[in-house]
C-alpha positions as YAML, in Angstrom:
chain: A
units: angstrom
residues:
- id: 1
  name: UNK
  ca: [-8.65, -15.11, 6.28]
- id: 2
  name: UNK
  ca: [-7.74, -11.82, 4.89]
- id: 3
  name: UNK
  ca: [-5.23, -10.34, 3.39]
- id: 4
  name: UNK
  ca: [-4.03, -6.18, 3.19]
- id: 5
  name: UNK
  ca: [-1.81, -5.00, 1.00]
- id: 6
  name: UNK
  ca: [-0.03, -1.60, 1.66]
- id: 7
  name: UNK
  ca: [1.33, 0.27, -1.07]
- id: 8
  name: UNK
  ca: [3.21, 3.92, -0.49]
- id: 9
  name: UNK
  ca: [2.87, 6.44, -3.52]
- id: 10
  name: UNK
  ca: [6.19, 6.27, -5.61]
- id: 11
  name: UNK
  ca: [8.81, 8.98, -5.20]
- id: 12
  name: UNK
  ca: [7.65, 12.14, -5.66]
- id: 13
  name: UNK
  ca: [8.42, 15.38, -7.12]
- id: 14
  name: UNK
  ca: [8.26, 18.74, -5.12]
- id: 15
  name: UNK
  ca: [7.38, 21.55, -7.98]
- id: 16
  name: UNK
  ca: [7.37, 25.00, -7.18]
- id: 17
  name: UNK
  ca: [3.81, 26.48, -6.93]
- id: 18
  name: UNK
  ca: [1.90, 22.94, -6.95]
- id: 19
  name: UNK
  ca: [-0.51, 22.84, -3.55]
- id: 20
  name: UNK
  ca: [0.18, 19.13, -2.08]
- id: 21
  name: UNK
  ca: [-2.51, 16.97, -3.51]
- id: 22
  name: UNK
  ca: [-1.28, 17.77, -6.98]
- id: 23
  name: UNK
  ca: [2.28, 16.73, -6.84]
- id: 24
  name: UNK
  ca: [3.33, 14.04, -9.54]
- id: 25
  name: UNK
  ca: [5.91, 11.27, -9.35]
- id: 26
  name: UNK
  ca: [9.54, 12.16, -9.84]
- id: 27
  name: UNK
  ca: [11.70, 10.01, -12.59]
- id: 28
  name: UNK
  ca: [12.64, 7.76, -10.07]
- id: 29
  name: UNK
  ca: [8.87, 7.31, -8.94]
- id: 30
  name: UNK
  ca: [7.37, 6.53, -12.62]
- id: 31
  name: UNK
  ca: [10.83, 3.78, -12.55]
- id: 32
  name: UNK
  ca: [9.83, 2.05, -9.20]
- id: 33
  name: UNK
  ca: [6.27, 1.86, -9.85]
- id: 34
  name: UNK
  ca: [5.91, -0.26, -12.49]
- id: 35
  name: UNK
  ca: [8.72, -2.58, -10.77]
- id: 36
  name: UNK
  ca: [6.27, -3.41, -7.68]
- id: 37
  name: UNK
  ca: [3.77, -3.89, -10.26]
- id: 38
  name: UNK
  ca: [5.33, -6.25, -12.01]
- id: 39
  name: UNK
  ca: [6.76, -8.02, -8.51]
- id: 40
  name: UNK
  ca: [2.89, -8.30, -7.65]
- id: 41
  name: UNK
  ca: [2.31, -9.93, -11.35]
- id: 42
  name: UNK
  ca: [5.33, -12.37, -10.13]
- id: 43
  name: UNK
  ca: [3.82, -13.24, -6.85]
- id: 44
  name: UNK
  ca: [0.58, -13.38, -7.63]
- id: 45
  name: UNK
  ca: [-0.61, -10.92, -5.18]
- id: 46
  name: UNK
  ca: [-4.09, -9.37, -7.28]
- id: 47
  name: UNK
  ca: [-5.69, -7.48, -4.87]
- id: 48
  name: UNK
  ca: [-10.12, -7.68, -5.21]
- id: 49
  name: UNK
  ca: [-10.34, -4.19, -4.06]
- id: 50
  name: UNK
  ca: [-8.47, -1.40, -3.88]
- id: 51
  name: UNK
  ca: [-8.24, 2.34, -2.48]
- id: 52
  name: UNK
  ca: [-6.46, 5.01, -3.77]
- id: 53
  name: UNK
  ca: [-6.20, 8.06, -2.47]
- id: 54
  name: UNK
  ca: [-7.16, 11.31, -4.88]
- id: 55
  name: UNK
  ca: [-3.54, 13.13, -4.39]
- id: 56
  name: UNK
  ca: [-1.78, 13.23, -7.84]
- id: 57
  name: UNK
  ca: [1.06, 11.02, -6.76]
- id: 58
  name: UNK
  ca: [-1.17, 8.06, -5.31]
- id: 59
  name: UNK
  ca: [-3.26, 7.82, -8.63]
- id: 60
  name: UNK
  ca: [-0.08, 8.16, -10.68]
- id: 61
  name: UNK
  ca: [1.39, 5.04, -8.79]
- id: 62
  name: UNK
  ca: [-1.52, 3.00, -8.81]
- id: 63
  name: UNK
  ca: [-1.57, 3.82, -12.92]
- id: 64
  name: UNK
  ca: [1.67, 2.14, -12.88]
- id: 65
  name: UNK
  ca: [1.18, -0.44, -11.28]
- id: 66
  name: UNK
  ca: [-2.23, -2.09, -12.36]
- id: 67
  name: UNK
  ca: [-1.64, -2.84, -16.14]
- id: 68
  name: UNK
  ca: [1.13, -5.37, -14.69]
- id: 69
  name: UNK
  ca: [-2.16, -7.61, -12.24]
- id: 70
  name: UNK
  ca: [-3.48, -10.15, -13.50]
- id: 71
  name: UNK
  ca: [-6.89, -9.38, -13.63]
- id: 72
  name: UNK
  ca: [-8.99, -5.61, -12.85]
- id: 73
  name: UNK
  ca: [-9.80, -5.12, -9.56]
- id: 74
  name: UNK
  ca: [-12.81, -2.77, -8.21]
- id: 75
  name: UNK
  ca: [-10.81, 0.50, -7.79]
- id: 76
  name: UNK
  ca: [-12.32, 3.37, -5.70]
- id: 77
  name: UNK
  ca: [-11.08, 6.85, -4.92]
- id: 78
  name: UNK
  ca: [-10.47, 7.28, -0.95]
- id: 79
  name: UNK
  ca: [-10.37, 10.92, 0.00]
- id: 80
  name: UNK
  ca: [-10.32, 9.50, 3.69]
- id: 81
  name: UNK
  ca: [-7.13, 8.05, 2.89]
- id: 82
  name: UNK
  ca: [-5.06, 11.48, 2.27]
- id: 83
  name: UNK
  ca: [-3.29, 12.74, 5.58]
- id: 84
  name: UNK
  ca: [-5.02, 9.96, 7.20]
- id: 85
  name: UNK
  ca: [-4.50, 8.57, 10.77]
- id: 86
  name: UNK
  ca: [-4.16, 5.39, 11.15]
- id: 87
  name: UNK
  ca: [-7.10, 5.27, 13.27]
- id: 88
  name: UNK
  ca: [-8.65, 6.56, 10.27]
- id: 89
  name: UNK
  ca: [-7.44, 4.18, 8.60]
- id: 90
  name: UNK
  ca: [-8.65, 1.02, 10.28]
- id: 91
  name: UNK
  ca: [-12.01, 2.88, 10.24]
- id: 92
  name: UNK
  ca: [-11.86, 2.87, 6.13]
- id: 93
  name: UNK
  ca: [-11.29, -0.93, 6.20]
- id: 94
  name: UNK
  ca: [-13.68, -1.73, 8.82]
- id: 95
  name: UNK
  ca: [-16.10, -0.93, 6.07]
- id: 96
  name: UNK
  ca: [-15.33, -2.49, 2.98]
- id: 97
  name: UNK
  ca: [-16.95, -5.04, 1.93]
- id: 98
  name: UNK
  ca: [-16.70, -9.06, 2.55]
- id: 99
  name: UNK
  ca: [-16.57, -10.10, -0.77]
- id: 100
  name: UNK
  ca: [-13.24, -8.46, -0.96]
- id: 101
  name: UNK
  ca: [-10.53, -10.92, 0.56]
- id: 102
  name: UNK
  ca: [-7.61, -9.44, -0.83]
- id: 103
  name: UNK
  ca: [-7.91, -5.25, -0.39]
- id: 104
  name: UNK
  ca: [-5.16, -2.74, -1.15]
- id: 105
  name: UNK
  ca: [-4.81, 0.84, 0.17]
- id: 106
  name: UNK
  ca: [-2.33, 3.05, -1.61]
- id: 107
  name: UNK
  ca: [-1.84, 5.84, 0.06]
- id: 108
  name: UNK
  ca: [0.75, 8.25, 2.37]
- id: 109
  name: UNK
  ca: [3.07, 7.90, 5.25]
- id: 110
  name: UNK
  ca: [2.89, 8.78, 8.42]
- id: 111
  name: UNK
  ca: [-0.58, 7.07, 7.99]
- id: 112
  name: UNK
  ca: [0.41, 3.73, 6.11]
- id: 113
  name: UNK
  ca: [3.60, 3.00, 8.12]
- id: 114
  name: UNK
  ca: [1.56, 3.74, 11.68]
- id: 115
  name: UNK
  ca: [-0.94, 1.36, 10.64]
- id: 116
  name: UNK
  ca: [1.23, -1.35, 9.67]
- id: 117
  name: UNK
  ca: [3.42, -1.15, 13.07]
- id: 118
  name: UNK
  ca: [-0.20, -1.14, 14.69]
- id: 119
  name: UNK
  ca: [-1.71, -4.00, 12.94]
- id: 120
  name: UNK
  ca: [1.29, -6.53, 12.40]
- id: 121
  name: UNK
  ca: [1.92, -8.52, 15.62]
- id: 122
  name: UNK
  ca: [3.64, -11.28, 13.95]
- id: 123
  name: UNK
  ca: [5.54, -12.22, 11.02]
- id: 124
  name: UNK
  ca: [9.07, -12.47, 9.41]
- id: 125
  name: UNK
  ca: [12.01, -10.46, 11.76]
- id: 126
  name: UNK
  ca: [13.67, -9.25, 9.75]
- id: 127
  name: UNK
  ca: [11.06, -8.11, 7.55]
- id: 128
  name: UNK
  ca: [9.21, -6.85, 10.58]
- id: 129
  name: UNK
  ca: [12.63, -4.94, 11.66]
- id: 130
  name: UNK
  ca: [13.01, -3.26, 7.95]
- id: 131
  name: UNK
  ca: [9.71, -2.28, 7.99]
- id: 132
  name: UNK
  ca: [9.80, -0.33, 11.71]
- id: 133
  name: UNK
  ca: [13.22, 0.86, 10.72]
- id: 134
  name: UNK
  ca: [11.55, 2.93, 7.65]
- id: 135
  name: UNK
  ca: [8.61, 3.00, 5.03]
- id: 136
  name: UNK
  ca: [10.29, 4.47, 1.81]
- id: 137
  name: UNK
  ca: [8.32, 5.98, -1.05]
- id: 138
  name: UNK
  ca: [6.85, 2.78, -3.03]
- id: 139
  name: UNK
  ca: [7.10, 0.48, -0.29]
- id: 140
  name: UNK
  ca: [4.95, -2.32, -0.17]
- id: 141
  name: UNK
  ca: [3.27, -4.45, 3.29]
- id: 142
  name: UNK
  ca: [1.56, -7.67, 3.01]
- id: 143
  name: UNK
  ca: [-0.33, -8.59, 5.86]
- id: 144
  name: UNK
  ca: [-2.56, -11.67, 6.87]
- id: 145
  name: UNK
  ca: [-5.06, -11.41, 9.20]
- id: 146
  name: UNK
  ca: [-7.01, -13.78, 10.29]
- id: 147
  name: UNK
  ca: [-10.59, -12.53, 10.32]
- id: 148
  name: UNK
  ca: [-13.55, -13.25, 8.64]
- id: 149
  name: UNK
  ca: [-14.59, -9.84, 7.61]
- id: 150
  name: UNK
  ca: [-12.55, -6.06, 7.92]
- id: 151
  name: UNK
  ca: [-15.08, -5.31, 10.25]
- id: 152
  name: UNK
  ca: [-13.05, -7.37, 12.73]
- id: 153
  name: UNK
  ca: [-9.99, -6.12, 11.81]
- id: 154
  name: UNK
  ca: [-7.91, -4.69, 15.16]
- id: 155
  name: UNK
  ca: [-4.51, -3.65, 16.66]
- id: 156
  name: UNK
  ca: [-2.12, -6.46, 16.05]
- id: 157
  name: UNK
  ca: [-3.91, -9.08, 14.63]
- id: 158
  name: UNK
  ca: [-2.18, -9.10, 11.61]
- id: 159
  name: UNK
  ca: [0.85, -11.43, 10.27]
- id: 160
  name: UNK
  ca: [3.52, -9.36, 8.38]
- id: 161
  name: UNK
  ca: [4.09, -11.44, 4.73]
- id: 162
  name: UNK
  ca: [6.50, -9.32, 3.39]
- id: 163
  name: UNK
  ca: [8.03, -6.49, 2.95]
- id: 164
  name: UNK
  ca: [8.95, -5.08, -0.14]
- id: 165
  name: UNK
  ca: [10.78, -2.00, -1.29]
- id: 166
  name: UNK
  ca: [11.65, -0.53, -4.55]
- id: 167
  name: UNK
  ca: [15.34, -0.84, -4.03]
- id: 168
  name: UNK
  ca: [14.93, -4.05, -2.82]
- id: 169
  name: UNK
  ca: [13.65, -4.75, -6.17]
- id: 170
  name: UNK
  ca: [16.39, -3.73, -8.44]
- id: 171
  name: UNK
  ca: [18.52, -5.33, -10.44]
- id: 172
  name: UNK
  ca: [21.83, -4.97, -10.05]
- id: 173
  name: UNK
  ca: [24.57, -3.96, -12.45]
...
């Protein structure tokens, strides 16, 4: 068994003159990012490894996030992840390594969201339905697969967990 965790980049900003790669969370971003952090903490979901991808935004979000896991996972810069497919993406996972069970990818839509509709054939409804309806900025997909090794991971083998989203996450007044 397996488990992938899918974590969008916070909210962004949009600065004038900054090429795409280089654009750093908004406000609202450097808010929701420690929130899924600390919802991981909560739940217990530690990934073993996990890919970020080298745009500003993605490395920002993942800086908020990790000091709230409980322990340090192996974490490893992705280029292939940026403006990625999601046939790109399944070929990223394919080869990471076995020892890593629980493996997180923090990256970009279109790329994350296509690959979660691809891979999740089962799961919660309504959680299923919220995700297909839309993939915000610091969304998060937990999926269970049940494989012995990402090599064998394919279209619609996976179980949707849950689906998290920032707002989702806040407390209200």
């Amino acid at each position: 068994m397996r488990r992938l965790i899918l974590l969008r980049h916070a909210k962004s900003d949009w600065p004038d003159g900054i090429a795409d790669p280089e654009r750093p969370l908004a406000p609202r971003g450097r808010e929701a990012a420690p929130r899924i952090g600390a919802y991981l903490a909560q739940e217990a979901l530690t990934p073993d490894r996990v890919l970020v991808s080298p745009a500003r935004r993605t490395r920002e979000t993942w800086d908020l996030v990790a000091p709230h896991l409980l322990g340090l996972p192996e974490v490893v810069s992705e280029p292939r992840i940026y403006e990625s497919t999601a046939s790109r993406l399944f070929a990223v996972i394919r080869e990471q390594p076995s020892e890593a069970h629980v493996l997180m990818l923090v990256g970009h839509n279109p790329g994350l969201e296509d690959l979660a509709e691809t891979l999740t054939g089962g799961g919660a409804r309504p959680a299923r339905a919220r995700m297909q309806e839309k993939f915000p900025t610091g969304a998060l997909a937990v999926i269970d697969l049940p494989i012995d090794n990402w090599a064998g991971i394919a279209p619609e083998t996976g179980r949707l967990d849950r689906f998290i989203t920032p707002r989702g996450l806040a407390v209200e007044d």
